[in-house]
C-alpha positions in Angstrom: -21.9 -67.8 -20.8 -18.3 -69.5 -20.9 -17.4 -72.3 -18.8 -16.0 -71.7 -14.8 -13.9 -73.1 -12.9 -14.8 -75.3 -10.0 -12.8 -75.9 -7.3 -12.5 -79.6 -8.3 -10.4 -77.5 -11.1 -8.3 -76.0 -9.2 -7.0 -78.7 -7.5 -6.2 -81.0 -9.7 -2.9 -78.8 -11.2 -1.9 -78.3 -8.0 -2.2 -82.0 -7.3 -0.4 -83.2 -9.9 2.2 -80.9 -9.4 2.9 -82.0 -5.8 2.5 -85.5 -7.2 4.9 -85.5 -10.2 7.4 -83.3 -7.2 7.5 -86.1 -4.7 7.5 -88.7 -7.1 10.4 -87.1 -8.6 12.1 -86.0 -5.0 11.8 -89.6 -3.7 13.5 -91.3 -6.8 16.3 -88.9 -6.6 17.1 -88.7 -3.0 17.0 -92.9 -3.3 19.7 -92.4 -6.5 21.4 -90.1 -4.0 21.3 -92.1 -1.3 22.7 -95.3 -3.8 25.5 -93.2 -4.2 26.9 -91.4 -0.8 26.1 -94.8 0.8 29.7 -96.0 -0.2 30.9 -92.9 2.1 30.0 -95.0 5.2 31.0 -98.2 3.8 27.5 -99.1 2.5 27.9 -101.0 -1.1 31.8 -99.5 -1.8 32.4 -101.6 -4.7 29.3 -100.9 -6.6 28.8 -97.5 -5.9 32.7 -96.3 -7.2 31.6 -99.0 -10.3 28.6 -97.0 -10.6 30.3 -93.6 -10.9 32.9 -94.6 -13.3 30.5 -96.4 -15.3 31.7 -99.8 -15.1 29.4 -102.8 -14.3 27.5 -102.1 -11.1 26.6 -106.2 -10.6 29.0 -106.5 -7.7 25.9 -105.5 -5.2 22.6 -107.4 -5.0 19.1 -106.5 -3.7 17.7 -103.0 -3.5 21.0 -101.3 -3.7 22.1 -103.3 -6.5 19.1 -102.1 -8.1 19.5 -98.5 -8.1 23.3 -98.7 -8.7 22.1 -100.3 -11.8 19.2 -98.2 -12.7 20.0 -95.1 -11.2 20.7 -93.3 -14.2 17.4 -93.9 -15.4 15.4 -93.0 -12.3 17.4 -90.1 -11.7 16.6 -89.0 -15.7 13.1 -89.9 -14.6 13.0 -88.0 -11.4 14.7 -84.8 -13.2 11.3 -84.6 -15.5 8.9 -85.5 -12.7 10.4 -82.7 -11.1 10.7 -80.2 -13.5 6.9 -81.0 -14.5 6.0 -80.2 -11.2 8.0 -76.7 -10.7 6.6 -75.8 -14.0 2.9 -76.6 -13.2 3.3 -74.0 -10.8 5.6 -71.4 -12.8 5.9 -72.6 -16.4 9.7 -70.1 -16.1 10.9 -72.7 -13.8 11.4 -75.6 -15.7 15.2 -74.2 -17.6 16.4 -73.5 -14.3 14.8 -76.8 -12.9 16.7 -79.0 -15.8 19.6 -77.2 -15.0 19.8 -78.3 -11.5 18.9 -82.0 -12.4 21.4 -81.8 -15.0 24.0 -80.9 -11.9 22.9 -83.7 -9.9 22.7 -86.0 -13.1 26.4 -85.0 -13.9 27.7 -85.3 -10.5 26.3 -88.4 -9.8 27.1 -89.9 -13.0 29.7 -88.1 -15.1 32.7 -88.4 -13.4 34.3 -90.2 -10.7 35.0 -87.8 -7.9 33.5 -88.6 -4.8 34.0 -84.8 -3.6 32.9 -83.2 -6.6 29.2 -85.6 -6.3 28.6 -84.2 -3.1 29.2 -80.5 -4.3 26.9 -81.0 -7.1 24.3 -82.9 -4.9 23.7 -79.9 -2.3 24.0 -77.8 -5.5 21.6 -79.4 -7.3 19.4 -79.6 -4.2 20.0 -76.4 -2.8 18.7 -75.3 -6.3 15.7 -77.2 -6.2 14.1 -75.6 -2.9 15.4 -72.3 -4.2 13.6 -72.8 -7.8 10.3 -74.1 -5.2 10.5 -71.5 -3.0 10.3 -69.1 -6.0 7.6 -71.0 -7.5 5.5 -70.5 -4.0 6.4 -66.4 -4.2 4.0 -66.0 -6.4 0.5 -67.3 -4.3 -0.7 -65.3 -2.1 -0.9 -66.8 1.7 -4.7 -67.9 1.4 -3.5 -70.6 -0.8 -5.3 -68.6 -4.1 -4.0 -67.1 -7.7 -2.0 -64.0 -7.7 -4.4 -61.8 -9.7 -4.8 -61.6 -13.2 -4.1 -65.3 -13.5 
């Protein structure tokens, strides 16, 4: 008789795929923030230096630090994402890169402050959409749809 499944087993995809999620929802809501904190005059300089791609040095400390590495931890938190939509619905992860590659774009590919926050509740607004899609297809008790 073939191997089963334990429950240890079935937690651990669904684990990782709320790990790799908010791993990947925390490091792009802290690029987002990075970037609409110049709105309220939070870090002006840096973040317009940011978005045009010029030297981000002009801010120190944490800010500073994503200005300068948010490209990077928002690339990062696109995958961690992605990974964990498609642990729950392999067909999510296209639709997934697209929406990163919306936020990615508008935080990072041009310099309109107007067009960022479009592509930021785009890009977002996809995200719970592509999640809640993910979560059509359990049923309530928490288990499989049948014939998985």
């Amino acid at each position: 008789m073939g191997p089963t499944l334990t429950d240890r087993d079935d937690v651990a995809p669904v684990v990782a795929s709320r790990s790799a999620g908010l791993l990947g929802l925390v490091g792009s809501l802290a690029c987002t923030m990075a970037m609409t904190l110049p709105a309220i005059g939070v870090g002006a300089a840096g973040g317009m230096a940011a978005m045009s791609g010029a030297s981000a040095n002009t801010q120190g400390g944490f800010l500073g630090f994503l200005l300068e590495y948010g490209p990077l931890i928002l690339l990062v938190s696109v995958a961690l994402v992605t990974i964990g939509l498609a642990l729950r619905r392999p067909r999510a992860a296209v639709p997934s890169l697209a929406a990163g590659g919306v936020l990615y774009w508008g935080m990072y590919a041009q310099a309109s402050y107007f067009v960022m926050y479009v592509s930021l509740a785009l890009g977002f607004a996809a995200w719970v959409a592509i999640y809640r899609w993910t979560l059509s297809g359990q049923q309530s008790t928490g288990e499989p749809p049948a014939g998985k």
